[in-house]
N, C-alpha and C positions, 0 to 999 in steps of 0.2 A: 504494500500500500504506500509506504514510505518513498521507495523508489518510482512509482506511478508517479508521485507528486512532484518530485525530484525532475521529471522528465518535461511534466506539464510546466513546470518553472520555467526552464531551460528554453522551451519551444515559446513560452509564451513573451518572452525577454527580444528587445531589440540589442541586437549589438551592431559596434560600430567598430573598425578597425581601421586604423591612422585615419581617424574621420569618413572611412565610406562604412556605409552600412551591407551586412552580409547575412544569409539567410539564417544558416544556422551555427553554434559551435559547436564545431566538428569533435571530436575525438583528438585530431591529433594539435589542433589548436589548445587544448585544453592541456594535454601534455606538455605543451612547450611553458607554459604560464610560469612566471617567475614569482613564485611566492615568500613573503618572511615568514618566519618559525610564528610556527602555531603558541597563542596566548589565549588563554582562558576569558583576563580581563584586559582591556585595553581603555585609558582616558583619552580623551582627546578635547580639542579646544578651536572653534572656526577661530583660522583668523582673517587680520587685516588684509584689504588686497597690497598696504604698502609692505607690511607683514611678511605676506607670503612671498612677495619680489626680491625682498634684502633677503630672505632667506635662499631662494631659488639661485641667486646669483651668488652668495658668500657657499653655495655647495657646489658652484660650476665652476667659480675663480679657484677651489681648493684642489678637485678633480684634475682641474688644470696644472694646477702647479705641481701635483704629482708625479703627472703623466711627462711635464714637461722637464721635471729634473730629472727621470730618471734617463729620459734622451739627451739630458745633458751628461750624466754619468755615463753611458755608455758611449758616445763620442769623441769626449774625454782619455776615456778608456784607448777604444782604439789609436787615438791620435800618437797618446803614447809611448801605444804598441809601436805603432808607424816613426816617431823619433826614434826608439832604441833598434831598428833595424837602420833608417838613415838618418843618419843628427845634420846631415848638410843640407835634407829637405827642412830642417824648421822653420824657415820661415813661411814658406808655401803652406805647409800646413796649419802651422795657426791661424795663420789668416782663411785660408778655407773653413776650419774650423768655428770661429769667429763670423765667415758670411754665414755659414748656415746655421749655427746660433740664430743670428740673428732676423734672418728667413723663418726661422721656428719660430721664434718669440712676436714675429709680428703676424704671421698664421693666425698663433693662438689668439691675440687681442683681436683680428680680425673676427674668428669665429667664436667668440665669447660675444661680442657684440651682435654680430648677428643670432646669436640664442638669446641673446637679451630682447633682441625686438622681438621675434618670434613670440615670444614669454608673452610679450607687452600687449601686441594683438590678439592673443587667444585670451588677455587674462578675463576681460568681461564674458566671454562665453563659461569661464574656468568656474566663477561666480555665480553663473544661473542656479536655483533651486536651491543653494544651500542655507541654512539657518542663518540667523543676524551672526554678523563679528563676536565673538565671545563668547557665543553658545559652547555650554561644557556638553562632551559627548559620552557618554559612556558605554561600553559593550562587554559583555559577559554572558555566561550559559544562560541566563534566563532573557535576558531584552537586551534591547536595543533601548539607550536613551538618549532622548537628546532636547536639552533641556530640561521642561515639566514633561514632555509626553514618554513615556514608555511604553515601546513597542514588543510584546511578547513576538517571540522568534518563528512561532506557529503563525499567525496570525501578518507576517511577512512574506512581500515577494518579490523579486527582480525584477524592475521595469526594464532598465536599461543599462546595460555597461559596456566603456569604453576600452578599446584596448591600444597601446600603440605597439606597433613590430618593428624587432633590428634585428641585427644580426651580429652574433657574436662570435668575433674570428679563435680558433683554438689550431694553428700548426696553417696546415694547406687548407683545411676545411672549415667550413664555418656554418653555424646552428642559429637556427632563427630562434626567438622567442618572442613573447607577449608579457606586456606591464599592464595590469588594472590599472588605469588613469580615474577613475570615476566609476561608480556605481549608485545607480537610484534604483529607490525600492519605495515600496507603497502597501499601506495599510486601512483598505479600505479607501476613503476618499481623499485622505494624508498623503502624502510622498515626501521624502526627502531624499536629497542627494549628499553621496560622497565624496570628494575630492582627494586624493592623495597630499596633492602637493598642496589645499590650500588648507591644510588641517594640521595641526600638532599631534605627532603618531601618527598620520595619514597614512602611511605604510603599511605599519599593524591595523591600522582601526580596516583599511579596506579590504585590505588580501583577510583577514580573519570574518567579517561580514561575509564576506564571497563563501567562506567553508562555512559558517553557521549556515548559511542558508542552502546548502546542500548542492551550490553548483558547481562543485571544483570536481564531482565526480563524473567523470566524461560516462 
């Protein structure tokens, strides 16, 4: 009976993947889903849309800075390797060394900014349906809350969730997956929505909604 219901969810939910809508989730879409570790209880908190922007960008300038020292380290590295083979190449190499430093560095500012507007133009759609700024959210084995209402778990359904797809390179081959961006759900003539990124715990609070309500099971 349980699993009947499970399916009726499933088929009765819009989904959307990198913003186009698709008929149903498949099987192996459902496998690729990146989820966080399972949490019993999750708080969470809407926030600001300015909120959510310094956040979104002090987690993409950091990303950045990871990614982009360790391609300094390994350049580095090589380079020299390449001195102690020829010490009468150093100058050539530092300075090659040094253009593409700095070809990287101005890459990265490039493409931080443009994820920054990206960000900036979706953020009003990001914003639709979800509670005022500051609503505390709560999620645990019995409800959903959010605010004054609590929503028993039963009594919950998936309207619509969003997904975005990449691909994640590992050697020659590379693996697609899916990120919950957003899920609404409705309860009777209620709905609200969830937002990942404009939510404190957004992460847990969504990818754990999505297995409370029984659709992570392909």
């Amino acid at each position: 009976m349980r699993s009947a219901k499970r399916r009726r969810c499933r088929s009765a939910m819009r989904i959307l993947i990198n913003d186009k809508a698709v008929d149903e989730l498949t099987p192996k879409v459902a496998k690729s889903l990146m989820l966080s570790k399972v949490q019993s209880e999750v708080k969470a908190r809407v926030r600001t849309p300015a909120e959510a922007t310094e956040f979104y960008v002090s987690q993409t300038k950091r990303w950045f800075i990871i990614l982009g020292g360790i391609a300094i380290v390994l350049m580095a590295a090589i380079s020299i390797a390449g001195l102690s083979y020829e010490p009468r190449d150093a100058p050539v190499l530092i300075v090659g060394m040094l253009v593409i430093i700095g070809a990287l560095l101005l890459f990265m500012v490039l493409l931080l900014r443009h994820r920054v507007r990206t960000w900036t133009a979706r953020l009003k759609h990001r914003g639709e349906g979800l509670p005022p700024a500051g609503t505390a959210i709560l999620l645990d084995d019995k409800a959903l809350s959010v605010g004054a209402d609590i929503f028993a778990w039963p009594a919950l359904a998936i309207d619509q969730v969003e997904l975005s797809q990449s691909s994640v390179q590992s050697g020659d081959a590379s693996t697609v997956v899916h990120i919950i961006e957003r899920l609404s759900v409705k309860a009777g003539p209620k709905s609200v929505t969830l937002d990942r990124a404009m939510l404190e715990n957004g992460l847990l609070l969504v990818d754990n909604a999505w297995r409370k309500l029984g659709a992570a099971t392909p």
